[in-house]
C-alpha positions in Angstrom: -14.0 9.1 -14.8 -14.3 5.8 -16.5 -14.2 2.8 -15.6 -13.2 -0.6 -17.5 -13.3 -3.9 -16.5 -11.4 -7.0 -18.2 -12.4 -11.0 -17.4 -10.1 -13.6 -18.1 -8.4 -16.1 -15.9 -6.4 -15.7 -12.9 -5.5 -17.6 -9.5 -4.2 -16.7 -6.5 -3.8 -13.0 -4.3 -2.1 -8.9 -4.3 1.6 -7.8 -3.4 4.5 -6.6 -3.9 5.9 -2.9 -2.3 8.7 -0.6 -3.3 10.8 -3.7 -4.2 10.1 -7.5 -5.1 8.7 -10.3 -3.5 11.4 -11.6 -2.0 11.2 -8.3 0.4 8.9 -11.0 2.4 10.1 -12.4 6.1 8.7 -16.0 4.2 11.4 -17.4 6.6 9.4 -16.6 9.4 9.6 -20.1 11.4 6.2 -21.2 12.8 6.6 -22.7 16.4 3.4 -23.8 17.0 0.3 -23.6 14.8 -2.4 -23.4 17.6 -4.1 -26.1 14.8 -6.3 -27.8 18.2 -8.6 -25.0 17.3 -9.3 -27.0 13.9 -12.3 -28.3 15.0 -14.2 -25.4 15.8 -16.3 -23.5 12.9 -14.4 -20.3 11.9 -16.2 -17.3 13.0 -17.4 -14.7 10.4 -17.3 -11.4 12.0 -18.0 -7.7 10.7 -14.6 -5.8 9.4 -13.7 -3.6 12.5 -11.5 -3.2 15.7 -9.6 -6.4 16.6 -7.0 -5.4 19.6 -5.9 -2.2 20.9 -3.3 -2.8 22.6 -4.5 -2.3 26.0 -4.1 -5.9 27.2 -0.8 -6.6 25.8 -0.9 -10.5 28.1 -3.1 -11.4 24.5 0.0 -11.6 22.8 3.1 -14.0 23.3 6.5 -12.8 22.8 8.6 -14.6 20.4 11.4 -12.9 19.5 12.9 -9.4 21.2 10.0 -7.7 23.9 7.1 -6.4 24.0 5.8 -3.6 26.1 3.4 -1.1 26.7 3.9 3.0 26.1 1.6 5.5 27.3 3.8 8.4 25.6 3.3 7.1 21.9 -0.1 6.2 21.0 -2.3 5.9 18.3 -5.3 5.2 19.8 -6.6 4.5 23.5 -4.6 5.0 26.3 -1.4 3.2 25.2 0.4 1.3 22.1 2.6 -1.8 22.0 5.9 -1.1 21.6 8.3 -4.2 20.1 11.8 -4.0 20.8 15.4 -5.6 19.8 18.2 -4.7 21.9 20.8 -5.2 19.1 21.3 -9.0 20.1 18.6 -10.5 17.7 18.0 -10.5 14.0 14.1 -9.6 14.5 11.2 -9.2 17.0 8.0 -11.0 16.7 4.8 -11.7 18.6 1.8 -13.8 18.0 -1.7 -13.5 19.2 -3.9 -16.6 18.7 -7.5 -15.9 17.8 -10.5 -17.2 20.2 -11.9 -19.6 17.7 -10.4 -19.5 13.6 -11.7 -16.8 11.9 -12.9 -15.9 8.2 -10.7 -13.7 6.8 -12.1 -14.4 3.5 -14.0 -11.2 3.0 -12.1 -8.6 5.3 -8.1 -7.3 5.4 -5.9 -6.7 8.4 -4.6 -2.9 8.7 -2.5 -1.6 11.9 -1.0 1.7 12.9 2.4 1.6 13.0 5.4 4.0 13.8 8.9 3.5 14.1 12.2 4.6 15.1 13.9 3.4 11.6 12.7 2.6 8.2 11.4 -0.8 7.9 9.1 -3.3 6.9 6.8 -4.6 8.8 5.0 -8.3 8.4 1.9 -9.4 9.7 1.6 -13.3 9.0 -2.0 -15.2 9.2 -1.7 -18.8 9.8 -4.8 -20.6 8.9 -5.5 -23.9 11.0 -3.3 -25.8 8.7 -0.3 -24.3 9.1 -0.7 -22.9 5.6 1.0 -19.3 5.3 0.1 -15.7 4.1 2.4 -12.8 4.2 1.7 -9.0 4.7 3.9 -5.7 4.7 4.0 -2.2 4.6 6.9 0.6 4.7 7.1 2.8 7.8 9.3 6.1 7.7 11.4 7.0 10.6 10.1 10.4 10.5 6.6 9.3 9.7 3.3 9.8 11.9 2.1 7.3 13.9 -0.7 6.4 11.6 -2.7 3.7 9.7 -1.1 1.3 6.9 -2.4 -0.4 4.6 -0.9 -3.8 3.9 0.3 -5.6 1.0 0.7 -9.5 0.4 4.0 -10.5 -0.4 4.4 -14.0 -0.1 2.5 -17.0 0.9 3.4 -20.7 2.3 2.0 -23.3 1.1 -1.7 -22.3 0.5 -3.9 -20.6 3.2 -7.3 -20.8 3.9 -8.3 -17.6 4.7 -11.7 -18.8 5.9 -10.3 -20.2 8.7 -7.3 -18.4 10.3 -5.9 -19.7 13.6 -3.6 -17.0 14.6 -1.5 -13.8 14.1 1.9 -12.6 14.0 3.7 -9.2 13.9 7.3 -9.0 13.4 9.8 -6.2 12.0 13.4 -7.3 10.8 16.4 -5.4 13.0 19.3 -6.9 11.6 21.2 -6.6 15.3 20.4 -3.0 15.5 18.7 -1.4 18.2 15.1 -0.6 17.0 11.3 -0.1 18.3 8.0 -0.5 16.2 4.7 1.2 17.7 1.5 -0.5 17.0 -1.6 0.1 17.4 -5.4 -0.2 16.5 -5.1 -3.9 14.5 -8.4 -3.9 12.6 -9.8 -4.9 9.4 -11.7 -3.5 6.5 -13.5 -5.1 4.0 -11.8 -6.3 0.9 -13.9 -5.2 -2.7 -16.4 -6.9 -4.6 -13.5 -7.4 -7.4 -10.0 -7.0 -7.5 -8.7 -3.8 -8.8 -5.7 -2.4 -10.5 -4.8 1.3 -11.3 -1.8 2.3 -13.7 0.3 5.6 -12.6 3.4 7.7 -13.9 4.6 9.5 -10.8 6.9 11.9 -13.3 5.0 13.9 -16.0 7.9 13.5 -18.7 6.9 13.8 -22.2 8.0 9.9 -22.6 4.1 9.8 -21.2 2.7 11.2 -23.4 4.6 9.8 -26.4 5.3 6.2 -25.3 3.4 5.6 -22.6 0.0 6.7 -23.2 -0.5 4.6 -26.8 0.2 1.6 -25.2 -2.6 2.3 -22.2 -5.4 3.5 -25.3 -4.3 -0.1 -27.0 -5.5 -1.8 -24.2 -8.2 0.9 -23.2 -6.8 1.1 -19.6 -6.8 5.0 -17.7 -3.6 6.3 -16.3 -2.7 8.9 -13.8 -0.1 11.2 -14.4 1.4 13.5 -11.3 2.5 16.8 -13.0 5.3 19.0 -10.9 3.2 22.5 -11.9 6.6 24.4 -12.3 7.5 22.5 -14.8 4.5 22.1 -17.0 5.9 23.1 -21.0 9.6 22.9 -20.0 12.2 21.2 -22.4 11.7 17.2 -21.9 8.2 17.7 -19.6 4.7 17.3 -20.7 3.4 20.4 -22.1 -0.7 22.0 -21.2 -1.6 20.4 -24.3 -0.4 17.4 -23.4 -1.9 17.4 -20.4 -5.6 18.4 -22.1 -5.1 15.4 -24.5 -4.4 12.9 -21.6 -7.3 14.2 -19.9 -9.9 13.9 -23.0 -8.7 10.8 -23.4 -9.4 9.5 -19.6 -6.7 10.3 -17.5 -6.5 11.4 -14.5 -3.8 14.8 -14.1 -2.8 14.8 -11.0 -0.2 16.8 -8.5 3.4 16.0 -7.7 3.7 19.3 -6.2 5.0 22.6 -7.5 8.3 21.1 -8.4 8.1 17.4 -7.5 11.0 17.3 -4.6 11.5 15.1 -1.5 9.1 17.1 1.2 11.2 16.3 3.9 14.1 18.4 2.4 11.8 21.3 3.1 10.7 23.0 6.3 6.8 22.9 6.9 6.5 26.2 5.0 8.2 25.2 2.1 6.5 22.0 2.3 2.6 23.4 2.1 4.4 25.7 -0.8 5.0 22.6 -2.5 1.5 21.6 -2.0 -0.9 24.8 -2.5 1.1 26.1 -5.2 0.4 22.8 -7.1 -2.9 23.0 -6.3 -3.8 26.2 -7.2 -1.9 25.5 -10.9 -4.2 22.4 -11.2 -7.7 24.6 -10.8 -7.0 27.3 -12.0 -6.3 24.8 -15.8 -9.2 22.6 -15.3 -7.3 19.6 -13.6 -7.7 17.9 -10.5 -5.5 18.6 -7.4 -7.4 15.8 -5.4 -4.6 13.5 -5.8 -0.8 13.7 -4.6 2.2 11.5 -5.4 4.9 12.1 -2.6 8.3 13.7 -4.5 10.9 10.4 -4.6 8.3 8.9 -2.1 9.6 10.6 1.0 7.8 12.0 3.3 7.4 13.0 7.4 4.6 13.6 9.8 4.1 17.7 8.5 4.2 16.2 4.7 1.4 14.1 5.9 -0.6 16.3 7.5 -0.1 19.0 4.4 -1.3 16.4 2.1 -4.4 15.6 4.2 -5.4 19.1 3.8 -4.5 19.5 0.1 -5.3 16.3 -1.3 -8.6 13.5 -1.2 -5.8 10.5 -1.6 -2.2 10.5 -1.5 0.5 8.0 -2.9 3.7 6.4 -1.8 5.8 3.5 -2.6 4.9 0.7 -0.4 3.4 -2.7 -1.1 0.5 -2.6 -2.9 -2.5 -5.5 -2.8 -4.7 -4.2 0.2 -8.3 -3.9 1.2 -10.0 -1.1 1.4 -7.8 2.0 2.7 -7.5 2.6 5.7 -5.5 5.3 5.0 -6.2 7.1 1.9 -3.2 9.6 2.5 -0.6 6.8 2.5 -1.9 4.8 -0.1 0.3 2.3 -1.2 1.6 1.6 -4.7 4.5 -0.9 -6.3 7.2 1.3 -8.3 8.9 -0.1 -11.3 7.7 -3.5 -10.7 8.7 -6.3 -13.3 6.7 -8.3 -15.0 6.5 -11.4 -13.2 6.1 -9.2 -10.0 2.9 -7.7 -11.8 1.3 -11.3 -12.9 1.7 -12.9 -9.2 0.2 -9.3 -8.1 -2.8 -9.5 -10.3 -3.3 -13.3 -9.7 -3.5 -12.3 -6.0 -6.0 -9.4 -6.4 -7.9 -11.4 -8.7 -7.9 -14.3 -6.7 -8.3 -12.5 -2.8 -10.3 -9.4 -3.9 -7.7 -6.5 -3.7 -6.0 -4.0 -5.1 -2.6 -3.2 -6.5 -1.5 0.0 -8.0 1.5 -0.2 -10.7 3.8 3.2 -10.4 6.0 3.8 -13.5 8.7 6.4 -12.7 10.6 6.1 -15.9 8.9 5.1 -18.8 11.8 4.8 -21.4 13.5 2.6 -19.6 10.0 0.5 -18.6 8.6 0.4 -21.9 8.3 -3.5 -21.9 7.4 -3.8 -18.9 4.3 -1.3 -19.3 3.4 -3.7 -21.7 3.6 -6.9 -20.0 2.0 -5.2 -17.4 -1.1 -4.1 -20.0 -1.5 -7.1 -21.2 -1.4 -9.3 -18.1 -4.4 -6.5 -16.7 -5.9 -7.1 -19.9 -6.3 -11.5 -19.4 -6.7 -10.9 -15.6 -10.2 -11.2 -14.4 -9.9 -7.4 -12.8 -11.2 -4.0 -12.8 -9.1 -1.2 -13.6 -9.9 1.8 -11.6 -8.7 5.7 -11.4 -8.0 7.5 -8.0 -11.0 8.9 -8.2 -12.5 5.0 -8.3 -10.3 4.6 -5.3 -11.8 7.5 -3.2 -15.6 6.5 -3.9 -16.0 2.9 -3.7 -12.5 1.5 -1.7 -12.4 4.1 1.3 -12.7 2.5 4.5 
């Protein structure tokens, strides 16, 4: 696959996740910055385990509690399980590093599980008191598993060379909830930041709209094709699909008929999958890559796509390191385009990278554009999946 590259000028980090910015906990009070650590040099250390949750008196409670389960776990003998009993708006913990660190050329990832939808943030507080934001989606019926996290907001402007401490916390809104986590570690961040350009819905709007736009700015998309529906009234026919293909793109599944896995049993489920897959070979595309139908997906839809796919996409927010998880990897759907400029600033600026999901291209036709040309004055590289899975895998 190709690969293009566009210089220009940029300032700033990588966000954003199924919704906006303002999806951030940037309310988060700070009681505390643990800034007497100022003094000391940060520490550069090697990407890799931070805290497994086996000594949970490293962390302070905040907000809700905090305890340990030996019945969930990730990794180790146990997780930490945050709790609101329905009488607070959000639980939150901190953990204070030994001496500040240099988070300037690494990226924090967790595993995380949950008992409802929700967001998660991470916060990193440099010595300053200065502010950056992190989230990711977690499914109620999801696995306990790895995510990758996206920036969404920061306050004031962190150092990220010398970070003072962490937080965790998950909004409850006075419901009764629990978050698992486990395994907080970090992986590098790239070279460069990176963007990659998707349609999630192989409509012939892709073909006709979309995909003059991309070849005016000589960016590479990747199209997810539900198999079934190759040729059919309003879809992308084979042709199509050949022309995309000679022309860079990346063809890639969105199962046999593109539905919400979780509305299947596990058999329908892997019918979804290998069905798609077989379609794909057997016509000369690629069935390494899988866009989860409407974004849902469970635990068996995860496993299924680890055996049928390299990398695997869902809505989430989008400006992370390098994956952690390359079967959840996070993208920003339909994102606007002042959402896509502070998205690229960031992954220009902090070395990361964002991945732009169009679902409906009629309707996003400006935005495409804004999107294109902000890419093309951003000092980036644009990248395809298969990018992703050689050069950004943890």
């Amino acid at each position: 696959m190709k690969r293009r590259a566009y210089l220009a000028t940029a300032a700033a980090v990588t966000v954003a996740g199924c919704s906006a910015l303002t999806d951030s906990e940037s309310d988060d009070s700070d009681d505390g910055n643990g800034d007497d650590n100022g003094s000391s040099d940060p520490v550069d250390e090697e990407p890799g385990a931070f805290d497994d949750f086996e000594d949970l008196d490293k962390w302070t409670v905040e907000e809700g509690s905090l305890s340990a389960d030996e019945d969930r776990v990730y990794a180790g003998s146990q997780s930490a399980r945050m709790e609101s009993d329905g009488d607070g708006e959000r639980v939150m913990i901190k953990r204070e590093f030994d001496t500040p660190r240099d988070l300037s050329t690494e990226f924090p990832a967790l595993a995380f599980a949950s008992d409802h939808d929700v967001s998660p943030t991470i916060q990193l507080t440099d010595t300053d008191g200065d502010r950056l934001f992190l989230q990711c989606s977690v499914r109620e019926a999801g696995p306990f598993a790895h995510r990758d996290l996206g920036v969404v907001d920061t306050d004031g402007d962190p150092d990220l060379s010398s970070i003072d401490h962490t937080k965790i916390s998950v909004w409850a809104g006075e419901r009764e909830l629990s978050l698992w986590c486990d395994d907080y570690h970090f992986v590098e961040r790239p070279e460069t930041g990176a963007v990659m350009v998707q349609f999630p819905e192989a409509y012939d709007d892709v073909a006709s709209e979309a995909a003059p736009l991309l070849a005016e700015y000589d960016v590479p998309g990747t199209v997810f094709v539900a198999t079934d529906y190759v040729g059919s009234e309003g879809r992308l026919s084979q042709d199509d699909l050949e022309g995309l293909q000679d022309d860079g793109w990346t063809i890639a599944s969105a199962g046999a008929t593109g539905t919400n896995l979780t509305q299947h049993d596990e058999g329908g489920q892997e019918d979804e999958l290998a069905n798609a897959a077989e379609w794909l070979e057997d016509n000369g595309f690629d069935a390494g890559y899988y866009s989860y139908g409407l974004n849902r997906y469970d635990e068996s839809a995860v496993e299924l796509a680890e055996e049928y796919s390299d990398v695997a996409f869902a809505s989430s927010y989008t400006g992370h390191g390098h994956l952690s998880n390359p079967h959840l990897a996070p993208r920003t759907t339909n994102p606007d385009g002042d959402d896509v400029e502070q998205l690229l600033e960031w992954a220009a600026d902090q070395r990361l990278i964002a991945t732009l999901s169009y679902r409906n291209v009629g309707d996003s036709v400006d935005e495409i554009e804004a999107a294109l040309s902000a890419i093309d004055d951003a000092d980036i590289d644009v990248i395809t999946p298969a990018d992703l899975e050689s050069e950004y895998l943890d």
